[in-house]
N, C-alpha and C positions, 0 to 999 in steps of 0.2 A: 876850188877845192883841189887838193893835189895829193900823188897815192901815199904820200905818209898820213898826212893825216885819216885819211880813209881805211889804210891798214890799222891804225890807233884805235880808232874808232868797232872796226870788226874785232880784232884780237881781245879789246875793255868789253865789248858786247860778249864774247865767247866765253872769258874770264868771269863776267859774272851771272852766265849763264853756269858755269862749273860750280861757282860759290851757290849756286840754288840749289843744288843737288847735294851739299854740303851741308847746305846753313838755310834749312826750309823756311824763307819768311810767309808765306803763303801766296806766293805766285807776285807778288810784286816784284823782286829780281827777276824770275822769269819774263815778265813783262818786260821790263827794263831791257832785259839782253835782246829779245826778240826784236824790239823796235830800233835799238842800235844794229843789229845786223840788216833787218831792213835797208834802215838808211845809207849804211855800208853798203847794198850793193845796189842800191838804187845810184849813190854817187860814182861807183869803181863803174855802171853804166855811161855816166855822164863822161867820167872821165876817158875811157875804152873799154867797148864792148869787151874785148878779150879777156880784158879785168874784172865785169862786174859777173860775165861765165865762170869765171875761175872763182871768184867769192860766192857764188851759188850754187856750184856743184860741190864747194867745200862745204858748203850751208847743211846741203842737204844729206852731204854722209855724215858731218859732226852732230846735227842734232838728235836724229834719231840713235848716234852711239849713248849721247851723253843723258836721254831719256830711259835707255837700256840699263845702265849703270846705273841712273836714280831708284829705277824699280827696281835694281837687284839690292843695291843698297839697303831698301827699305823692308825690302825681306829679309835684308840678314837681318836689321834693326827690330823687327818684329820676332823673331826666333830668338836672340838673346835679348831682349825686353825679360824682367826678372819679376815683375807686377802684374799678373795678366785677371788681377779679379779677384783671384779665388786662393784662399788658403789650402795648404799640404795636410796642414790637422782639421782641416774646418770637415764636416762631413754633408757638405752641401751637395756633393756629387749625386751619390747610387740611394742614398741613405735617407732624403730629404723627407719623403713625405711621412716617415715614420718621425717627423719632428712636431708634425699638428699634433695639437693640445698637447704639448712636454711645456714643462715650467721654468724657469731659470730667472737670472738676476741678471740688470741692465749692469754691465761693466762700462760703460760710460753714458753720457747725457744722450737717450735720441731725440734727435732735431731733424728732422721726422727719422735720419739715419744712425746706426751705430754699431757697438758690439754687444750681446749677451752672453753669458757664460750657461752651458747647460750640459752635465753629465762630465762636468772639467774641461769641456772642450767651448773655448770662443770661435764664434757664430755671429756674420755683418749680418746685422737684421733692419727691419724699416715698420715704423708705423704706420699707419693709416690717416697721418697727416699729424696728429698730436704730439705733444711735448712730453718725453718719459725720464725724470731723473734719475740719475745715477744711484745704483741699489736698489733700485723699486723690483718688485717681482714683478715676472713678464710671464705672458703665455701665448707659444705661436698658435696664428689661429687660420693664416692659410698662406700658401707657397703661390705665388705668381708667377709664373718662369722662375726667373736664376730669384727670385723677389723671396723674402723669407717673410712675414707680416708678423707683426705683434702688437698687443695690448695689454695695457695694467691689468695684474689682477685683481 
């Protein structure tokens, strides 16, 4: 083995440890990168020690940067996330449990999930397992956490 290809080998391992931080496949690239750096500097040993210190002490400042930067990453990715659940009109917040027993019409098919409309305002609601077509009248019958329940009337 000779230090080109040994450099190839750490630099493709670092590269596609940056590409995980990128492009989350769920840990498989990470894997990937980790075991080519590995072998990087198990070989940069074989070849001189001087080398495989030098590929290990750079090991060990790059990784914990480039884990640094995934978790900031993924906080910024989570703060501008524009989906978090919950509707702006929905009044699921402060308001919910003045929704038991209110009446309203399935605005689409729940399968056990969906939307209902009540008081103008659509409302994701969930049944208790059954099948509710669309326009059927509903009425919530009770809040489970963030859960809104409902059943045919």
């Amino acid at each position: 083995m000779n230090i080109e290809l040994v450099a190839l080998i750490y630099f493709g391992s670092v590269a596609i440890l940056v590409l995980e931080v990128f492009l989350p496949s769920g840990g498989v690239l990470a894997v990937l990168g980790c075991m080519g750096l590995i072998a990087s500097i198990y070989y940069g040993f074989a070849i001189n020690t001087f080398l495989g210190v030098g590929l290990l002490i750079a090991s060990t400042i790059a990784i914990p940067l480039m884990f640094y930067y995934g978790l900031k990453k993924m906080a910024l990715g989570k703060k501008l996330s524009v989906d978090d659940g919950f509707r702006s009109d929905s009044p699921v917040s402060a308001t919910t449990s003045s929704l038991v027993n209110k009446e309203g019409i399935a605005l689409t098919n729940l399968r056990p999930s969906g939307a209902i409309l009540i008081d103008g305002k659509r409302i994701d609601v969930v049944t208790e397992g059954e099948m509710i077509d669309k326009n059927t009248p509903v009425r919530v019958v009770k809040i489970e956490g963030s859960h809104i329940v409902v059943k045919p009337v």
